[in-house]
C-alpha positions in Angstrom: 133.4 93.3 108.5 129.9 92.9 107.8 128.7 96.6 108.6 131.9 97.9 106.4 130.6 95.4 103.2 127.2 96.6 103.7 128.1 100.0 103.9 129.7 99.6 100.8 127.5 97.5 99.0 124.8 100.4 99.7 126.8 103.1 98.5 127.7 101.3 95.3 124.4 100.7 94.3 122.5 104.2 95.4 125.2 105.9 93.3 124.4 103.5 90.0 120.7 104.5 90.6 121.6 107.8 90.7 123.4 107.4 87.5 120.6 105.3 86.3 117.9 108.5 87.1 120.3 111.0 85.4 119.7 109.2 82.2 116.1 108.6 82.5 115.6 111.7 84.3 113.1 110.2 86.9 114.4 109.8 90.7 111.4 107.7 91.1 113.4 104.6 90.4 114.5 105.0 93.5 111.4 103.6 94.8 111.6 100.3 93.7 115.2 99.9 94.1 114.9 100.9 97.8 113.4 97.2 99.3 116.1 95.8 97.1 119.0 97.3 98.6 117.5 95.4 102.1 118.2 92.2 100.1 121.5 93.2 98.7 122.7 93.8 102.9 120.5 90.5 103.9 122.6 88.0 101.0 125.8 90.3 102.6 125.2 89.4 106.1 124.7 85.5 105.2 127.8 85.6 103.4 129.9 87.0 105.8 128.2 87.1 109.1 129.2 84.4 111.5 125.6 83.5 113.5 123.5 81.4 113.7 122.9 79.3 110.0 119.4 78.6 111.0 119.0 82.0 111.9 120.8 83.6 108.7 118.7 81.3 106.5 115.5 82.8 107.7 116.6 86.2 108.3 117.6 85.7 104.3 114.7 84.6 103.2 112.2 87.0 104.8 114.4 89.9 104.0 113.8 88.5 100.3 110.7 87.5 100.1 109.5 90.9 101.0 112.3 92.7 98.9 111.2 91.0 96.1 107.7 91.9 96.6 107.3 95.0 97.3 110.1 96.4 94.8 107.7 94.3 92.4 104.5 95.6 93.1 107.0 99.8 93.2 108.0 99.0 89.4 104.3 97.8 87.9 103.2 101.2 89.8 105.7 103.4 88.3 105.3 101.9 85.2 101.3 102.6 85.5 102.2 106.2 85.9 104.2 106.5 83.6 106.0 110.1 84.8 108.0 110.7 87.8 106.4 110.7 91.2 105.1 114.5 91.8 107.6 114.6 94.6 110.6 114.6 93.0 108.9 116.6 90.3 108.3 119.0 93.0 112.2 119.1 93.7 113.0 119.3 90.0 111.0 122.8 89.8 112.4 124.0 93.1 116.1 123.1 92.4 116.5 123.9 88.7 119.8 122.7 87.2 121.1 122.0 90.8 118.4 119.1 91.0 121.4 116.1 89.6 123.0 117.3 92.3 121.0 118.1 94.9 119.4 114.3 95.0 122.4 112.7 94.8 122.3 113.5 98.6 118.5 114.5 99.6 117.1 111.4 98.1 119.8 108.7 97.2 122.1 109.6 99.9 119.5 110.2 102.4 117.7 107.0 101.6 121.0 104.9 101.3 122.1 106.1 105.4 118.1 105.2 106.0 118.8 101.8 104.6 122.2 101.4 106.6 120.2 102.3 109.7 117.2 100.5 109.3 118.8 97.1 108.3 120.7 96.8 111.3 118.4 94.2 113.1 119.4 92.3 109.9 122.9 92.8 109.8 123.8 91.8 113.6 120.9 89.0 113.3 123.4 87.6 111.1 126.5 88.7 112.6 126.3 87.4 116.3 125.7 83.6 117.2 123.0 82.6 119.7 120.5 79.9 120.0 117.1 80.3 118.4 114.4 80.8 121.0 111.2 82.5 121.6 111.7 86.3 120.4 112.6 84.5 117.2 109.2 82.8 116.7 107.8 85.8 118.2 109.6 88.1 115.2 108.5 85.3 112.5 104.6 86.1 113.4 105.4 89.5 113.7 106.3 89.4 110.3 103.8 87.2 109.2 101.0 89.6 109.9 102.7 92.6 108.6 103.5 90.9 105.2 99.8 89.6 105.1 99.0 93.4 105.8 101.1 95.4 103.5 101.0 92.6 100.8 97.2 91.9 101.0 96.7 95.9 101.4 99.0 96.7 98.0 96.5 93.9 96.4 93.0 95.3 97.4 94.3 99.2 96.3 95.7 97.9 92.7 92.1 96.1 92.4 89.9 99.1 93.6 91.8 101.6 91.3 92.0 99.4 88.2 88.4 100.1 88.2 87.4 103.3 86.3 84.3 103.3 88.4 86.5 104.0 91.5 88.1 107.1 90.0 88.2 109.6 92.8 86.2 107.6 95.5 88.1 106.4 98.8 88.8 102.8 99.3 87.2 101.7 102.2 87.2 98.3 101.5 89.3 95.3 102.8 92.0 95.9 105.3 91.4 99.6 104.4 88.1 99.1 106.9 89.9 98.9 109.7 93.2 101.1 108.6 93.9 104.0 106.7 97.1 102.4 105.7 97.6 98.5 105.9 100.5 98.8 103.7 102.4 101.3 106.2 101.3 99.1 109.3 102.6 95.9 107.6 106.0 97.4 106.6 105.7 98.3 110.3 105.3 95.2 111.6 107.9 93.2 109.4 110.8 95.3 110.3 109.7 95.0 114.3 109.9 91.3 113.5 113.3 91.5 112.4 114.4 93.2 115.1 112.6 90.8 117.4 114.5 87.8 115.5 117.7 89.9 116.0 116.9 90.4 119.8 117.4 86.5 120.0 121.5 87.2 119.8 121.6 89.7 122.7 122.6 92.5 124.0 124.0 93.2 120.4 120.3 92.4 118.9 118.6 95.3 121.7 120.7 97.9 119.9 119.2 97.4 116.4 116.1 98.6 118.2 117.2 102.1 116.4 115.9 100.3 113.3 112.3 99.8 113.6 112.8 103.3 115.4 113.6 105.0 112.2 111.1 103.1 110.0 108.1 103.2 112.3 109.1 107.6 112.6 109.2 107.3 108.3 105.6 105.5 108.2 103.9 107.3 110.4 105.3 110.8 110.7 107.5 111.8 108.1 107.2 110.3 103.8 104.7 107.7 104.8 100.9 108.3 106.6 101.7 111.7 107.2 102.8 113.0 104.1 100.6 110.9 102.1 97.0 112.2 103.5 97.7 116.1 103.2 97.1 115.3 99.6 94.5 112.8 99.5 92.2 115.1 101.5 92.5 117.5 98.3 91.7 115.0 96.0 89.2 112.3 97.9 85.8 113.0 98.2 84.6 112.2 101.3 88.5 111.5 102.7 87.1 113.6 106.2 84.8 110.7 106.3 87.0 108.3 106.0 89.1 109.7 108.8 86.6 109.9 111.2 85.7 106.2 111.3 88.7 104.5 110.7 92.0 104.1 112.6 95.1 106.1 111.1 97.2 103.3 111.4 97.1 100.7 113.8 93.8 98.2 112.6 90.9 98.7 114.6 86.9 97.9 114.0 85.7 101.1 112.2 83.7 103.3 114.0 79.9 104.2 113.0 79.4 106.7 110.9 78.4 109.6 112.8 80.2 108.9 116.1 82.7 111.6 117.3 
């Protein structure tokens, strides 16, 4: 029952943003929307599922708390820019008149199955009863350090490019020492903690693994690292640099400058 309601609940609410982006002509509010959707399945899943309470609760709540935050930080950022993102401008000049159409399923369709998938560790977690144990502690520090990453990360960037003195230079500073993407690796590492909480059920939890699977492939090969750097090295001094010192993804001590 719970995966049918989610189902649902995800398809009614990509297909008002859709709406929503027809109006204002700007798919980017699919952005900010997206963590929110995670929250809409987590409140689902308590509601209905028939786990664990103590394990719902927090499954809730960490779904939320980072929901909240990140779709937060997506809206003041859009805001800041004031256009639509050049990506689904991008799509706009290649698709014409066909573009309503055509992201009601490469973008809002797309990202609403992504959402299904991904939140599966959340959905069973709540769904299938079992005693709470280590791989749930284990999941809770998991996320702990990933939130601390991606929220700390989104902090230090908004700070370095709120200075005009920054425009155009390559932040270096803070968790950006020691990855070229804290925000990425903490998303990472919160939805590997969800799974781990969800691995506390069992054999049912294991499954979701799919889930981190399909948001670790986003960060780091498809819309997230990847995509991102191609054009940063056009527009970043001294990006090549910045590469050759410090980790793509996973934190690390940078390396001297210099060294191979």
């Amino acid at each position: 029952m719970i995966f049918v309601v989610s189902a649902l609940g995800i398809v009614v609410l990509m297909l008002a943003v859709w709406l929503v982006s027809l109006k204002l002509r700007d798919a980017s509010i699919v952005d900010p929307i997206w963590p929110l959707g995670f929250v809409l399945v987590a409140w689902i899943g308590f509601a209905l599922g028939d786990g664990e309470p103590a394990r719902k609760w927090l499954l809730a709540i960490l779904v939320t708390v980072w929901g909240l935050r990140l779709s937060g930080y997506l809206f003041r950022r859009n805001l800041a820019h004031g256009e639509e993102d050049y990506r689904y401008q991008a799509m706009r000049r290649k698709h014409g008149d066909r573009f309503p159409i055509v992201s009601l399923y490469t973008v809002f369709g797309l990202q609403g199955l992504l959402m299904f998938v991904v939140s599966l560790p959340v959905q069973v977690g709540m769904e299938f009863e079992g005693a709470l144990g280590i791989f749930d502690i284990l999941g809770v520090i998991a996320w702990v350090v990933g939130f601390y990453f991606e929220s700390v990360g989104d902090a230090q960037l908004a700070r370095f490019k709120a200075d005009p003195s920054n425009q155009g230079k390559v932040m270096d500073q803070g968790l950006w020492r020691y990855t070229r993407h804290p925000n990425y690796f903490g998303d990472f590492m919160v939805w590997w903690g969800h799974f781990l909480i969800a691995a506390s059920v069992g054999w049912q939890g294991w499954l979701t693994i799919v889930g981190p699977i399909v948001m670790s492939t986003l960060l780091m090969r498809v819309s997230g690292a990847k995509l991102l750097e191609k054009g940063l090295k056009k527009r970043r001094e001294g990006y090549d640099d910045y590469i050759a010192r410090t980790s793509e993804f996973f934190p690390r001590p940078p390396r001297p400058t210099g060294t191979p």
